[in-house]
LUMFIRO-504376 format. One line per 4 residues: number of its first residue (from 1); their letters; for each residue x, y, z of N, C-alpha, C, O. Coordinates in steps of 0.1 Angstrom, whole numbers, plus 5000, padded with zeros to 4 digits. Layout:
N
NUM> A> X,Y,Z,X,Y,Z,X,Y,Z,X,Y,Z | ...
//
This chain:
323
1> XXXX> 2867,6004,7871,2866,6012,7859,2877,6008,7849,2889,6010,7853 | 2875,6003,7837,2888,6002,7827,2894,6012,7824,2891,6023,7826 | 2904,6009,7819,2914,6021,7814,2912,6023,7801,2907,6016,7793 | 2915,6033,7800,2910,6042,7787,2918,6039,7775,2928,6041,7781
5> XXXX> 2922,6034,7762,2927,6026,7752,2931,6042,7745,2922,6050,7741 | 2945,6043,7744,2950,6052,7742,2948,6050,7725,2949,6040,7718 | 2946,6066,7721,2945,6068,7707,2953,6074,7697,2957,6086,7699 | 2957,6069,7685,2968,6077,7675,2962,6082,7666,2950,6084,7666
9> XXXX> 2968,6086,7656,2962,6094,7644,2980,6094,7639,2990,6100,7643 | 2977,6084,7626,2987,6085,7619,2989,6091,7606,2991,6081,7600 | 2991,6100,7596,2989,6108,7585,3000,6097,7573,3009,6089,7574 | 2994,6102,7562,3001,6093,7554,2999,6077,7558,3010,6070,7559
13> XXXX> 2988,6071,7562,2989,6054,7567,2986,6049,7553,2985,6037,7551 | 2984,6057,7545,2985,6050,7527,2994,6043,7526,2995,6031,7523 | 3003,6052,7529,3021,6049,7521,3034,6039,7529,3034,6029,7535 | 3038,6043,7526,3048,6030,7528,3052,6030,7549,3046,6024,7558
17> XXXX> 3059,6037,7549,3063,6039,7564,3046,6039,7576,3044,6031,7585 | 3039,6049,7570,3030,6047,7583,3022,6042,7578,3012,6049,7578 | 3020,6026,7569,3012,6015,7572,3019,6005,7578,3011,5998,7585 | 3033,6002,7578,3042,5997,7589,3036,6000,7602,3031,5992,7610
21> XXXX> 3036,6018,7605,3038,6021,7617,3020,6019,7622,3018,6018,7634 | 3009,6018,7615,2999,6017,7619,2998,6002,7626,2992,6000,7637 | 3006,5993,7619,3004,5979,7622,3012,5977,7634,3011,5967,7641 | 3021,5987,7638,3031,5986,7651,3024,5988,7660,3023,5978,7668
25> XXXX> 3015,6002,7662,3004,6009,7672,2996,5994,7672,2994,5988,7683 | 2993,5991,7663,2978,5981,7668,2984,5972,7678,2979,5970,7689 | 2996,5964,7674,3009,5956,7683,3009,5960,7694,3008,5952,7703 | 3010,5975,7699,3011,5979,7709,2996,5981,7717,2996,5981,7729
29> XXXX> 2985,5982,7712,2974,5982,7721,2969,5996,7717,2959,5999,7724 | 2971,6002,7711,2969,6018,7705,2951,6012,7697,2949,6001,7692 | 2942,6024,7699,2935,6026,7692,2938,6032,7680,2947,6040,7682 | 2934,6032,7665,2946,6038,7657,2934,6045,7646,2924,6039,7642
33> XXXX> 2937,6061,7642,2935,6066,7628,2941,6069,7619,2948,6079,7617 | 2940,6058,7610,2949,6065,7593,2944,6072,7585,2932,6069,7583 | 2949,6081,7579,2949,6092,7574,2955,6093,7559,2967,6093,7557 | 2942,6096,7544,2957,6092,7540,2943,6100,7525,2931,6101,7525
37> XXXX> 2952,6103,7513,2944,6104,7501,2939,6088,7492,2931,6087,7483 | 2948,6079,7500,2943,6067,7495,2946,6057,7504,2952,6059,7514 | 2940,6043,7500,2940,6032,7513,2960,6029,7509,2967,6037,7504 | 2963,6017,7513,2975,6014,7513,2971,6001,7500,2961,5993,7499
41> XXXX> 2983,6005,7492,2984,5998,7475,2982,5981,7480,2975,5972,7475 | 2990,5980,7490,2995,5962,7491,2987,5952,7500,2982,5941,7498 | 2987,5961,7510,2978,5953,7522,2970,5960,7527,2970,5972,7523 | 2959,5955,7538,2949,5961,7538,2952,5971,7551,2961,5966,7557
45> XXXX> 2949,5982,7556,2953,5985,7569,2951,5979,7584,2942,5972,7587 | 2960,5983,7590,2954,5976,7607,2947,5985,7612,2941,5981,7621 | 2945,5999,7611,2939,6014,7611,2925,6006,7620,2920,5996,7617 | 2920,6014,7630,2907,6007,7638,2894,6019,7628,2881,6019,7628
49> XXXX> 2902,6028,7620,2895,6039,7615,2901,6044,7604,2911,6050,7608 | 2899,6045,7592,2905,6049,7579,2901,6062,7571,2895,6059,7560 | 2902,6072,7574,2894,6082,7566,2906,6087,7552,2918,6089,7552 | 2896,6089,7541,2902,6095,7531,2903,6109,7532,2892,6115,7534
53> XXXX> 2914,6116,7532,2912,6130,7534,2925,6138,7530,2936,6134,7532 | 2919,6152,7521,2930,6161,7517,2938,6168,7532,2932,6176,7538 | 2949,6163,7535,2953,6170,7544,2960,6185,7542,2966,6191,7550 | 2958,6188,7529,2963,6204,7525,2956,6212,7526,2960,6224,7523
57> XXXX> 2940,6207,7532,2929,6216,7534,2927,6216,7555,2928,6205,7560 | 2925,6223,7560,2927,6227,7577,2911,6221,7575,2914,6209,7575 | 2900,6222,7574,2891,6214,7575,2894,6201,7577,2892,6197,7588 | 2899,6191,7568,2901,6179,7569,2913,6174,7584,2913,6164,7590
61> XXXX> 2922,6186,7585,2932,6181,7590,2926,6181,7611,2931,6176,7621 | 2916,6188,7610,2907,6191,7621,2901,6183,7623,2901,6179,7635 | 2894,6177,7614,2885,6164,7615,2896,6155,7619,2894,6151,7630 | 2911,6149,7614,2920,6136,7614,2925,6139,7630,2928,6129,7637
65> XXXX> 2924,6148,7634,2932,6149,7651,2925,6150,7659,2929,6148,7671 | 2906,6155,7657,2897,6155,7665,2899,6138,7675,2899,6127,7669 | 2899,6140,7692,2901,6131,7697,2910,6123,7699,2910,6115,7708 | 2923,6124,7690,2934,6118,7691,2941,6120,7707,2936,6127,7716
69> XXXX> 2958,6111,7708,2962,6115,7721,2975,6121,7713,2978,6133,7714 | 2980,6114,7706,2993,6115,7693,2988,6115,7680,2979,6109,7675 | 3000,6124,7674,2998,6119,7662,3010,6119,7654,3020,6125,7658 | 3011,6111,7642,3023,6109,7639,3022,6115,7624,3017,6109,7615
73> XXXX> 3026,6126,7622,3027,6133,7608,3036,6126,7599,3048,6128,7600 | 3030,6116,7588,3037,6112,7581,3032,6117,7564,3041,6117,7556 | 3024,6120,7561,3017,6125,7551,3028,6134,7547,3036,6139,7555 | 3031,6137,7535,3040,6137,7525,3034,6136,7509,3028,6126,7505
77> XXXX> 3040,6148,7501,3038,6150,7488,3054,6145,7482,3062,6154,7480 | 3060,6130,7480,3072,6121,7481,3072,6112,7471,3062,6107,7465 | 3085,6110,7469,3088,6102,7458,3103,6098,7459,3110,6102,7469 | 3111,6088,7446,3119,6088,7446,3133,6100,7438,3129,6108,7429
81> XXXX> 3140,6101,7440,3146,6111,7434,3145,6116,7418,3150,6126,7414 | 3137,6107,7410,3138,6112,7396,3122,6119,7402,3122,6130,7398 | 3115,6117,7407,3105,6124,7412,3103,6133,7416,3094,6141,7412 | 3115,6134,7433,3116,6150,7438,3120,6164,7431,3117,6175,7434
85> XXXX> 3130,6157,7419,3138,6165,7415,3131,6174,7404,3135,6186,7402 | 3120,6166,7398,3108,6172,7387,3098,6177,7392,3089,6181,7385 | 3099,6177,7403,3087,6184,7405,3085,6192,7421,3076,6189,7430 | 3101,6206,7422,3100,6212,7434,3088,6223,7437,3086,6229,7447
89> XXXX> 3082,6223,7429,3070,6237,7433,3063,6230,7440,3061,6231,7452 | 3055,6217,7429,3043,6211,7438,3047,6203,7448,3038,6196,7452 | 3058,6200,7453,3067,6193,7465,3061,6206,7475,3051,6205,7483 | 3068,6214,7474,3073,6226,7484,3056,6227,7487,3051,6224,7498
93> XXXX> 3048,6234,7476,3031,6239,7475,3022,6231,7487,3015,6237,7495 | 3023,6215,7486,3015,6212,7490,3019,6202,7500,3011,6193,7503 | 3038,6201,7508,3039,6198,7517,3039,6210,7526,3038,6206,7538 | 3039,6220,7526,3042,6231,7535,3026,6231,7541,3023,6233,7553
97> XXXX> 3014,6230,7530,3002,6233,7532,2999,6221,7544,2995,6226,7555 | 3001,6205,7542,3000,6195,7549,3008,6202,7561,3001,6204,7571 | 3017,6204,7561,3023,6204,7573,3018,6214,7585,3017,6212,7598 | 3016,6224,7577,3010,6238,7587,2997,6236,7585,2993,6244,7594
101> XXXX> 2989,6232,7582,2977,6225,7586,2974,6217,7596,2966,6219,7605 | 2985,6205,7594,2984,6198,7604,2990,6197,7616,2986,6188,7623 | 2999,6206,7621,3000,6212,7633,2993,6220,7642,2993,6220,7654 | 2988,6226,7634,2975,6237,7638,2965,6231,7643,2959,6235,7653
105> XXXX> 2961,6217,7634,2948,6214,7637,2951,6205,7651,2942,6205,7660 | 2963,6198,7652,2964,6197,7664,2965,6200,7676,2960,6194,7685 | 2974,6212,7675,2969,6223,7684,2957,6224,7690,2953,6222,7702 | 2951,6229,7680,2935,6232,7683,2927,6220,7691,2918,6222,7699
109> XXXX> 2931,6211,7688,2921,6197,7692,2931,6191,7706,2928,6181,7711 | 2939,6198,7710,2944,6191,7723,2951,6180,7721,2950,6170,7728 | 2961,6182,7709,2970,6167,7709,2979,6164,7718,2981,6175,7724 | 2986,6155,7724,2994,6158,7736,3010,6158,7727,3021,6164,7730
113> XXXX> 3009,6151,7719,3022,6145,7717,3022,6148,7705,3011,6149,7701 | 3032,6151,7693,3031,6154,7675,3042,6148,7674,3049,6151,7683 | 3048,6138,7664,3057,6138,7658,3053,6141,7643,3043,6139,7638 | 3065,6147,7637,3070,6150,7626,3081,6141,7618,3091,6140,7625
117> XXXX> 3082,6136,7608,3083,6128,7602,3094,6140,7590,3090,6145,7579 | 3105,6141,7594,3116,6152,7586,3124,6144,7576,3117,6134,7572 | 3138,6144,7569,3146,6135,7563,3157,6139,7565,3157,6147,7574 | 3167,6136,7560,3180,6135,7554,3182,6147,7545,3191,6155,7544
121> XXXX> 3170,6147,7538,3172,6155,7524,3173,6170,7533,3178,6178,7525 | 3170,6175,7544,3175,6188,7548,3187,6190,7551,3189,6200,7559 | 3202,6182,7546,3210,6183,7551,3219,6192,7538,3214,6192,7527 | 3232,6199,7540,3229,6207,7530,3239,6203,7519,3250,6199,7523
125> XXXX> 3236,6205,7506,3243,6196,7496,3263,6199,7501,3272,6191,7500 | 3265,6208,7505,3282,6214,7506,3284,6203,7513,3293,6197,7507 | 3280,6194,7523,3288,6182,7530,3283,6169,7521,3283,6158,7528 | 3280,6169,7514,3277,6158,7508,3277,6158,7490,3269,6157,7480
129> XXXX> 3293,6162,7492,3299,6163,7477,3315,6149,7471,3323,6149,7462 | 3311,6143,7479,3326,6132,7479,3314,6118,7486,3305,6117,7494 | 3325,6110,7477,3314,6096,7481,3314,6094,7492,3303,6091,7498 | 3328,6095,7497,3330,6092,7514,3326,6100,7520,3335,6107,7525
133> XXXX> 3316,6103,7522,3313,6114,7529,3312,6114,7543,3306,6105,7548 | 3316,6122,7550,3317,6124,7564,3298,6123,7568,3290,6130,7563 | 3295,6111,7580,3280,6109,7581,3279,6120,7591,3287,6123,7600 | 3266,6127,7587,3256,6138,7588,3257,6138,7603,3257,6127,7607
137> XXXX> 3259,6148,7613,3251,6150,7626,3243,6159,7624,3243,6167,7614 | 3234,6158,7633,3224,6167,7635,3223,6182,7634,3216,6191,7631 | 3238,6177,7639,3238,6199,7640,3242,6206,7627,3243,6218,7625 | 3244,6192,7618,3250,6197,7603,3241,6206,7593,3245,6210,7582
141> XXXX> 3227,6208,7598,3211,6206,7593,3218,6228,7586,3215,6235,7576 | 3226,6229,7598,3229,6246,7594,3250,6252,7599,3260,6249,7607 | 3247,6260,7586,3244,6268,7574,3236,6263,7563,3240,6256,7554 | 3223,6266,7564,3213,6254,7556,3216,6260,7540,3220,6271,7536
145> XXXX> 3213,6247,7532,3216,6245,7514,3211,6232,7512,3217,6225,7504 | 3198,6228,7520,3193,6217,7512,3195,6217,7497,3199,6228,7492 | 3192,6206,7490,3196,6203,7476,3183,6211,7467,3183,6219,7458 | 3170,6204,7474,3156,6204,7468,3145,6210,7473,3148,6215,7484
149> XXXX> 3135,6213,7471,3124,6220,7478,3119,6207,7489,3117,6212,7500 | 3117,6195,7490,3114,6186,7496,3123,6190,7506,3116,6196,7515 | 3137,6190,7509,3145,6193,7520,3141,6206,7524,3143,6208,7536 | 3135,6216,7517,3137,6231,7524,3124,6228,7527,3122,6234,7537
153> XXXX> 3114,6223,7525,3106,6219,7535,3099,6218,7546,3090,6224,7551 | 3110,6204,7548,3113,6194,7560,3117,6207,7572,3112,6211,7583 | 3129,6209,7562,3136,6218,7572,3125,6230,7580,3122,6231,7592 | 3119,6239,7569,3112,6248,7577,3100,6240,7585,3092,6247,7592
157> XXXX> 3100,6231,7584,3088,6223,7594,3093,6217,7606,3087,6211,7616 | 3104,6218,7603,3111,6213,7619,3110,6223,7628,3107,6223,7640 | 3113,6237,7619,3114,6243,7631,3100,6251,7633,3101,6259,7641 | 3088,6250,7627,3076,6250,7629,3077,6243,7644,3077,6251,7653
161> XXXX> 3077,6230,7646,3073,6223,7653,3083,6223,7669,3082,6218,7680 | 3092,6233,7664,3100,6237,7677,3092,6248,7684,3091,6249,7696 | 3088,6258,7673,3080,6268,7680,3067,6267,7685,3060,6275,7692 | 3063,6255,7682,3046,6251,7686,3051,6245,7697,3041,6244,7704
165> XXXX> 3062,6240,7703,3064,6236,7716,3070,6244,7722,3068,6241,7734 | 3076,6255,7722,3082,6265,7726,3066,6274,7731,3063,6276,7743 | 3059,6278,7721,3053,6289,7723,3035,6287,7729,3028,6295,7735 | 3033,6269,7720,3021,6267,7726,3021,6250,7742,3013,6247,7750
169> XXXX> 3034,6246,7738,3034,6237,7749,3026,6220,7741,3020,6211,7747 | 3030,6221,7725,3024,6213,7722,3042,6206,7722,3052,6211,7717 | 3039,6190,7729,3055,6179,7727,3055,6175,7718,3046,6167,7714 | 3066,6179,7708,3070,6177,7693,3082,6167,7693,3091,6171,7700
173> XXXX> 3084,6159,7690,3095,6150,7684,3096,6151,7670,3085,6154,7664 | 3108,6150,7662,3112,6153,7650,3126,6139,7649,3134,6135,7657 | 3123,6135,7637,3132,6123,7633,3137,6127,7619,3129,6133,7612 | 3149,6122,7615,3152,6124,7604,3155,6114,7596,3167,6111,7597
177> XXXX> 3147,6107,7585,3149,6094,7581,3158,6095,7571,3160,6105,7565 | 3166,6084,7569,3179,6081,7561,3175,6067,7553,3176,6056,7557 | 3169,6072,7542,3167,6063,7530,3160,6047,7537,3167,6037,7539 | 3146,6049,7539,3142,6038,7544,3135,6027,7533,3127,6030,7524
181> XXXX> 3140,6014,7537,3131,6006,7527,3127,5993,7530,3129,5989,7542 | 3121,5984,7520,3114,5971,7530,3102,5969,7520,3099,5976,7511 | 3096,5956,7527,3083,5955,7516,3072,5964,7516,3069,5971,7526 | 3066,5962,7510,3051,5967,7510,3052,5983,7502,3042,5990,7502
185> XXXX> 3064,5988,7497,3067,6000,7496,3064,6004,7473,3064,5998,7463 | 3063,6013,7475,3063,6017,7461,3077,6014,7452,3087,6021,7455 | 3077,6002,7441,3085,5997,7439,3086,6003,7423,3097,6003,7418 | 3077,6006,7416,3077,6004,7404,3069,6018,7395,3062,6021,7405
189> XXXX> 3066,6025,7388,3061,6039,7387,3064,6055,7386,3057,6064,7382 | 3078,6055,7389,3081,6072,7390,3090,6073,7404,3102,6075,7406 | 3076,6068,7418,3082,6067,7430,3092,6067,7436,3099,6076,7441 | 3093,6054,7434,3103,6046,7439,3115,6045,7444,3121,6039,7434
193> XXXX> 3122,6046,7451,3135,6047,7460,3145,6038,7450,3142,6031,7440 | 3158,6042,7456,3169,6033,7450,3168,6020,7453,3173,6012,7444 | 3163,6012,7466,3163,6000,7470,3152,5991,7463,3152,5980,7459 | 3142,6000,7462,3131,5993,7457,3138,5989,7441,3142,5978,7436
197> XXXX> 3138,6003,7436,3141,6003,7417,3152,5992,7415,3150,5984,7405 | 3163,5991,7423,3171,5981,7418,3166,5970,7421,3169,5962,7412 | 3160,5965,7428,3157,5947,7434,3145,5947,7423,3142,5935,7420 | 3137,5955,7418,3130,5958,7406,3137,5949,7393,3135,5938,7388
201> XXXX> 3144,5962,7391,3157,5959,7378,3163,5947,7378,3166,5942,7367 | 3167,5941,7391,3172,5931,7389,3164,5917,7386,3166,5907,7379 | 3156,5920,7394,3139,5908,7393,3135,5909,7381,3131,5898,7377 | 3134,5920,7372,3134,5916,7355,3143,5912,7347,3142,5908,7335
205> XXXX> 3155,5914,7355,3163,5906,7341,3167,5892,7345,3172,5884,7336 | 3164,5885,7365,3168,5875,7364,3150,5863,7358,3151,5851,7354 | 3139,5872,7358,3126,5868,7349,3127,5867,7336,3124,5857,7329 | 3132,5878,7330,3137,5879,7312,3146,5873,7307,3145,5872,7295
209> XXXX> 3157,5866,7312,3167,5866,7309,3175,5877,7302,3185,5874,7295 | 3172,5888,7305,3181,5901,7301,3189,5905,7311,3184,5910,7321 | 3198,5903,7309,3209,5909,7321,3210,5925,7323,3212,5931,7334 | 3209,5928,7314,3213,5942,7315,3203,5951,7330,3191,5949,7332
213> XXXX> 3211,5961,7338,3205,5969,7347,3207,5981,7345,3219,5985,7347 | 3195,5992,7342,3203,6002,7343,3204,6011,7356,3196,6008,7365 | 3214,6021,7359,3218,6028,7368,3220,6041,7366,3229,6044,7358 | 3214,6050,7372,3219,6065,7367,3233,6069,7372,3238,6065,7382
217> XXXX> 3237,6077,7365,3252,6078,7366,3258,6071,7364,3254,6062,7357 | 3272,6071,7371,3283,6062,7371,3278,6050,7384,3282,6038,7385 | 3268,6056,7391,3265,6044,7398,3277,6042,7413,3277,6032,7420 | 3287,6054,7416,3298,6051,7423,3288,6062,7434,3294,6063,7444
221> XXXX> 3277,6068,7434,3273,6077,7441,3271,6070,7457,3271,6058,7453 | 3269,6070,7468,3273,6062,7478,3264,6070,7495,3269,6080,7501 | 3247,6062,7501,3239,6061,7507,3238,6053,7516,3236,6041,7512 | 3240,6055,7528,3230,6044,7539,3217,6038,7540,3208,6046,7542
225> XXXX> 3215,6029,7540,3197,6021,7541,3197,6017,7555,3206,6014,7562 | 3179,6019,7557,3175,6017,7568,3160,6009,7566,3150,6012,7559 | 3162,5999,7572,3155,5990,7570,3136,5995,7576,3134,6002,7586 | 3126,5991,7571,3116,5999,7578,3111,5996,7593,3106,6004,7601
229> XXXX> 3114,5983,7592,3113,5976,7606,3118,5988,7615,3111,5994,7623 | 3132,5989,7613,3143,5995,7628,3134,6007,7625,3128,6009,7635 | 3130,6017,7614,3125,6031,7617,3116,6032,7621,3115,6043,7625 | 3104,6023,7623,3092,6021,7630,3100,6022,7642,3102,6033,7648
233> XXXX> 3106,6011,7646,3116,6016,7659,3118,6024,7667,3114,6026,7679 | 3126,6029,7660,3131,6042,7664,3119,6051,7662,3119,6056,7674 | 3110,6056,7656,3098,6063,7657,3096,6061,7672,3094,6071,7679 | 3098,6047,7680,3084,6046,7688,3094,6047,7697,3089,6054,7705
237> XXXX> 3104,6045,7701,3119,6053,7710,3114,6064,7711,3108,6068,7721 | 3115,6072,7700,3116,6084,7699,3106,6092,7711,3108,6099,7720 | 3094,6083,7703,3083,6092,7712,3081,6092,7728,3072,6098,7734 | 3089,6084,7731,3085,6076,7745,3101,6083,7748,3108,6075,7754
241> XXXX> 3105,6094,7745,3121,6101,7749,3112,6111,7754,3100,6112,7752 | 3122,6120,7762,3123,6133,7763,3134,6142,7752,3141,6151,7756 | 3133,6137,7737,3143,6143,7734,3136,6150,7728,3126,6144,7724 | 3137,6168,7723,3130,6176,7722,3136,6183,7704,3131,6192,7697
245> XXXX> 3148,6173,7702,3157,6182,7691,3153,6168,7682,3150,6157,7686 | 3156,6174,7665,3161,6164,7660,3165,6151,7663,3169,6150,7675 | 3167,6139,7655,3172,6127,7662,3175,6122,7645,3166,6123,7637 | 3185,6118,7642,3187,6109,7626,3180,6093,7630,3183,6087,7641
249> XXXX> 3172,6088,7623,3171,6075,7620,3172,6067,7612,3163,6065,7604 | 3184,6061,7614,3192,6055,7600,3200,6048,7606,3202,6045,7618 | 3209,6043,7594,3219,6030,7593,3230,6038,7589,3228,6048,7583 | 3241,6034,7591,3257,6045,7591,3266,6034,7583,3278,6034,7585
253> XXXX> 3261,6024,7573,3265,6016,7564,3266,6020,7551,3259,6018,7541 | 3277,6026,7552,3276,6036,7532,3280,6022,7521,3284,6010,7521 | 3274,6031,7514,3271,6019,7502,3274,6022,7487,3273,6034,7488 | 3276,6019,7475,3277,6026,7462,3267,6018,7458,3265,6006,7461
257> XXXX> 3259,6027,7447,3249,6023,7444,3247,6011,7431,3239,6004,7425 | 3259,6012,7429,3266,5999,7421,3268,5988,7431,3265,5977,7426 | 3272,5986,7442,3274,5977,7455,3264,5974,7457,3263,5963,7460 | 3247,5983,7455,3238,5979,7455,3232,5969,7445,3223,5960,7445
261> XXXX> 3238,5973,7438,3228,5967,7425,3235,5951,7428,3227,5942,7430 | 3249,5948,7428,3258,5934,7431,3255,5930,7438,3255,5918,7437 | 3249,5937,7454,3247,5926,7462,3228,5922,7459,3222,5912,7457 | 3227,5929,7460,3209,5924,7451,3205,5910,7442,3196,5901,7443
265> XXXX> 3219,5912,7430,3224,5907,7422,3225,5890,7429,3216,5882,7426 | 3234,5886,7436,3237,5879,7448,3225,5874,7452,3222,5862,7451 | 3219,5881,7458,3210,5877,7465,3196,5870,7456,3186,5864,7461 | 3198,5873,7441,3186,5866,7432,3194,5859,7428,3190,5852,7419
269> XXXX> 3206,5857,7431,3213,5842,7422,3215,5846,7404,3217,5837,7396 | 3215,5859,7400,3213,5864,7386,3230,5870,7386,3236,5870,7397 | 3235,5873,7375,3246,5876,7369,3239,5888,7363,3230,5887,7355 | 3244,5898,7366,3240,5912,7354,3245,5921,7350,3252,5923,7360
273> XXXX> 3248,5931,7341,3256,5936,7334,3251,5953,7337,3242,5956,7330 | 3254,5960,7343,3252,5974,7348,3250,5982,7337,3251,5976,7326 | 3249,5990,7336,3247,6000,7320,3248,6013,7326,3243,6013,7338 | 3251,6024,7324,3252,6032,7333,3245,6043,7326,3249,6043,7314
277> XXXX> 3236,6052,7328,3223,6064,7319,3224,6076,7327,3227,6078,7339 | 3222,6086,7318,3221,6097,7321,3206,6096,7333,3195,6090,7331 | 3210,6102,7344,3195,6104,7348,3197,6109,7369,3208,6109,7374 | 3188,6113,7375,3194,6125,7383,3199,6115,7392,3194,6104,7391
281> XXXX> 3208,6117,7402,3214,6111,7413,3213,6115,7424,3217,6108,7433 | 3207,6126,7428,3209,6137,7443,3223,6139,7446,3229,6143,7436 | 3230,6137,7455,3237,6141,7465,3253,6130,7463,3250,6119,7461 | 3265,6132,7463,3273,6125,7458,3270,6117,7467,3265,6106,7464
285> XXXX> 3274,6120,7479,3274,6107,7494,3267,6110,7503,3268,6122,7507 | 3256,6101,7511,3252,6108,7524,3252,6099,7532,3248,6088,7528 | 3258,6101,7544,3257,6086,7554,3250,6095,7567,3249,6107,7567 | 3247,6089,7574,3239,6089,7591,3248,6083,7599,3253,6072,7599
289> XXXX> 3250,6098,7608,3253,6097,7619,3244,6091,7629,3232,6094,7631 | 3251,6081,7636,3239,6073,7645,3241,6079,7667,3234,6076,7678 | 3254,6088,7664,3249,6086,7679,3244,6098,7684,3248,6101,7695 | 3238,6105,7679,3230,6110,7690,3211,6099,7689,3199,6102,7693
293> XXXX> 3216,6089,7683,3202,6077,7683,3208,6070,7693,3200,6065,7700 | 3224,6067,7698,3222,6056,7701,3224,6066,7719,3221,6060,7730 | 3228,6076,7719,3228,6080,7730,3216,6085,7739,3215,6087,7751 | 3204,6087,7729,3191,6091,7734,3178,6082,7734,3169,6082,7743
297> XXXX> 3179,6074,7723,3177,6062,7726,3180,6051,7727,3172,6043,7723 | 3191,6047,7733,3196,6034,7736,3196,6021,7726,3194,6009,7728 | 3200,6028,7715,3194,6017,7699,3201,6019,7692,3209,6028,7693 | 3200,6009,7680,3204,6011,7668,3202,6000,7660,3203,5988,7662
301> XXXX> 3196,6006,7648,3190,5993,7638,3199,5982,7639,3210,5981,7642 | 3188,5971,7635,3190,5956,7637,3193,5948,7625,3200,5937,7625 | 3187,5952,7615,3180,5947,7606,3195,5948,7591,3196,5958,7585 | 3203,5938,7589,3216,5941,7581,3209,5944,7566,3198,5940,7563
305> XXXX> 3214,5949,7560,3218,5957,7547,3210,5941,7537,3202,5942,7528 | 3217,5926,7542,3219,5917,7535,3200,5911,7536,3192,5907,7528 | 3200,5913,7549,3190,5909,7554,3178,5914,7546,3171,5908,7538 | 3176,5925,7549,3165,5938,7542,3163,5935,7529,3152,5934,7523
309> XXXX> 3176,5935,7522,3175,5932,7508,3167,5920,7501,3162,5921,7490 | 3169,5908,7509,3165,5896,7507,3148,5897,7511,3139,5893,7504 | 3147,5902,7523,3135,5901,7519,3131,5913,7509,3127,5906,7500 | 3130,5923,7505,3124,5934,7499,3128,5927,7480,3121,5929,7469
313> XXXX> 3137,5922,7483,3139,5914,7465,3125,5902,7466,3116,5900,7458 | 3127,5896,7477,3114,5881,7476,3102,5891,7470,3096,5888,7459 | 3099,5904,7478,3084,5905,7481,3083,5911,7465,3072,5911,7459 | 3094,5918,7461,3089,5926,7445,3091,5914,7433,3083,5912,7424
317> XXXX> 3100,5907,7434,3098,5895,7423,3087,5892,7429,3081,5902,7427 | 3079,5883,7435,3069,5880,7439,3054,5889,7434,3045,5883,7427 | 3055,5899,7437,3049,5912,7428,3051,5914,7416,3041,5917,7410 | 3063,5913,7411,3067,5912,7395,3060,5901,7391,3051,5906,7385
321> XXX> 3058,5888,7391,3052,5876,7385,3037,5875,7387,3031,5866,7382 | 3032,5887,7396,3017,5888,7397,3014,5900,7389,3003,5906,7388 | 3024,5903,7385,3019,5920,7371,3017,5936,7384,3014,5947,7379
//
């Protein structure tokens, strides 16, 4: 008799992280469902099954877990910070809906395993007022004062998913991502992260010959990057732990977002002139604490700062000269 070809159900396999992570599961031998309001912008999915579906409606979220063994909640109403920051109602409105939808419907369908897909951004702005900032532990999540409705969120969904294991016996894992980036990701549009937007900025002015970059703020504001590779990673650590709490997944390499833009700079061989603009920044400093990652799972990203950059600059100039 063969063995039975273990099945996922990944949410959000549109977007950037869980079309990575769908193509990991396939790697791994996983039968795979993505889940998503749209296919994925760049590449095609590895998904063995792709359904289009509102996950803020419990109908749809019933249908995406029917049969599954895991599932990996990545689905998200997300953006980059000039994004989050404009728009906390429909953040808060219609991640809370995804989320408690899709716990439930899990539940109901006999999932064995849920991960939840949390951030950084629930950490609360009082420790993250000085560039140097002292990196985040886990247990820092309270006296909670997330910054934004996206963190107050996350947060009340963490501990959703403590009580669905507490009270229904469904195995929850929770990860907290720390500014993840890499190709295939939303580079250009509103979106877009800090890593993307600069190797952006910079791929247009070493194409234009315009030097100029701009940067919101002073640009001294100061972030750890985590490459997507290691957070697929660590996702798949994760789930194959017994760890039941929180876990950070991230890189503990602080950075100023001006250091970003220079080493980017570097890395296209371009000379460029910073410009500095009014425009939102989040958080003065946030760095990731890494060891309760490296104590629970035996890890720690691989993938250097120098490294990530170089490829994620190839893949968007590359993209830039295709429109």
């Amino acid at each position: 008799m063969t063995e039975r070809t273990p099945r996922a159900l990944v949410t959000g396999a549109g977007g950037f992280i869980g079309h990575h992570l769908v193509a990991a599961l396939k790697r791994e031998g996983w039968w795979v469902r993505g889940v998503d309001l749209k296919q994925p912008e760049y590449a095609p999915s590895a998904a063995d099954e792709f359904l289009l579906c509102d996950l803020t409606r419990h109908e749809a979220c019933l249908r995406a877990t029917d049969g599954v063994d895991e599932m990996y909640a990545l689905a998200a109403d997300i953006g980059g910070m000039g994004y989050i920051s404009a728009h906390n109602a429909l953040i808060l409105h219609q991640n809370t809906l995804i989320s408690t939808h899709s716990i439930e419907a899990a539940r109901q369908n006999g999932v064995q395993r849920y991960f939840f897909a949390s951030s950084a951004c629930v950490y609360p702005e009082y420790r993250q007022t000085q560039v140097d900032v002292t990196p985040l532990r886990e247990d820092d999540a309270y006296p909670a004062q997330p910054q934004d409705a996206y963190g107050w969120e996350k947060l009340v969904s963490e501990r959703l998913c403590t009580h669905y294991r507490e009270d229904y016996g469904l195995e929850t894992r929770i990860a907290r991502f720390h500014n993840i980036y890499g190709p295939l990701g939303t580079w250009r549009g509103g979106r877009e992260k800090a890593p993307a937007a600069i190797c952006r900025k910079v791929a247009q002015a070493r194409l234009s010959g315009d030097p100029v970059v701009e940067i919101w703020g002073d640009g001294e504001q100061t972030r750890s990057f985590c490459h997507v590779d290691d957070c697929v990673e660590g996702i798949r650590r994760l789930m194959r732990s017994d760890c039941r709490t929180p876990v950070n997944i991230g890189d503990d390499r602080l950075i100023s977002i001006n250091a970003l833009a220079d080493l980017v700079s570097t890395i296209a061989g371009v000379r460029i002139e910073k410009r500095h603009v009014p425009g939102p920044q989040g958080v003065r400093g946030r760095n990731c604490d890494t060891t309760r990652m490296r104590d629970v799972l035996g890890w720690t990203p691989s993938v250097t700062l120098e490294q990530g950059c170089a490829e994620t600059y190839a893949w968007i100039e590359t993209s830039l000269r295709r429109g």
